[in-house]
N, C-alpha and C positions, 0 to 999 in steps of 0.2 A: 397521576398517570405516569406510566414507565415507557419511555419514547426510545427503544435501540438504534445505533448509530453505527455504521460499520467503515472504516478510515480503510484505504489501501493506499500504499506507501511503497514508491518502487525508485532506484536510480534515475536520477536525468540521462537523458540520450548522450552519450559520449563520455559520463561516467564509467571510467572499467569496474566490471562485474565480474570477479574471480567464481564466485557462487555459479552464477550461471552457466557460465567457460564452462566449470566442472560438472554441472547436470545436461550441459552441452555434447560433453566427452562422454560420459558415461552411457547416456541416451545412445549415442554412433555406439558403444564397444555392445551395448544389449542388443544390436540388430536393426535398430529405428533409424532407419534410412530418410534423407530430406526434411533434416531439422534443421532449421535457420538457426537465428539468433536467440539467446534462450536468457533472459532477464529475472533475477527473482528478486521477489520484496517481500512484504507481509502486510497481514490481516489483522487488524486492533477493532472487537466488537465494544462498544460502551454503551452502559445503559446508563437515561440518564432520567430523572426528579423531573421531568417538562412535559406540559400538553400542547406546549406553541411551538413549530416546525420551523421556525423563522430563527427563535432564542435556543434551538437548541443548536440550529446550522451553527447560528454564531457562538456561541459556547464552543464547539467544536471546531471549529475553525481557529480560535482563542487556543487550543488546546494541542493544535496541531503545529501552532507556528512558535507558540513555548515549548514544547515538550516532545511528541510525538514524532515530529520531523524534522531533520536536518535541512533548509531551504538552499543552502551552498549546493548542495548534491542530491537531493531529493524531492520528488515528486508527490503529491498525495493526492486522492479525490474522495471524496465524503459521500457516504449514502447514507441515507433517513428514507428506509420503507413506507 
């Protein structure tokens, strides 16, 4: 069975976010008035070899804190649909 996993992975609060600043800036100069604070990260989908929802959390979880995220500075949360 093929079990999808989808990771989001965004700055810690208080982390400066240049990325965002600038779709910050950009957003105000297009006309989009009353935009707060604008934070970006990213989307890592993974399919994985498991039928048990438990072994794949942790797999992924294994995966996030070698590999996929920085825990100094970032954030991540794990979905399994």
């Amino acid at each position: 069975m093929v079990m999808k996993a989808r990771v989001h992975v965004t700055l810690k609060r208080g982390v400066l976010d240049p990325q965002g600043q600038a779709i910050s800036r950009a957003l105000a100069g297009l006309g989009f008035d009353g935009v707060g604070d604008v934070r970006a990260g990213k989307v890592i989908e993974i399919e994985l070899a498991e039928s048990d929802r438990e072994r794949a959390r942790t797999q992924v979880e294994d995966m996030c804190r070698q590999l996929l995220a920085n825990p100094v500075v970032e954030d991540y949360a794990i979905e399994i649909p």
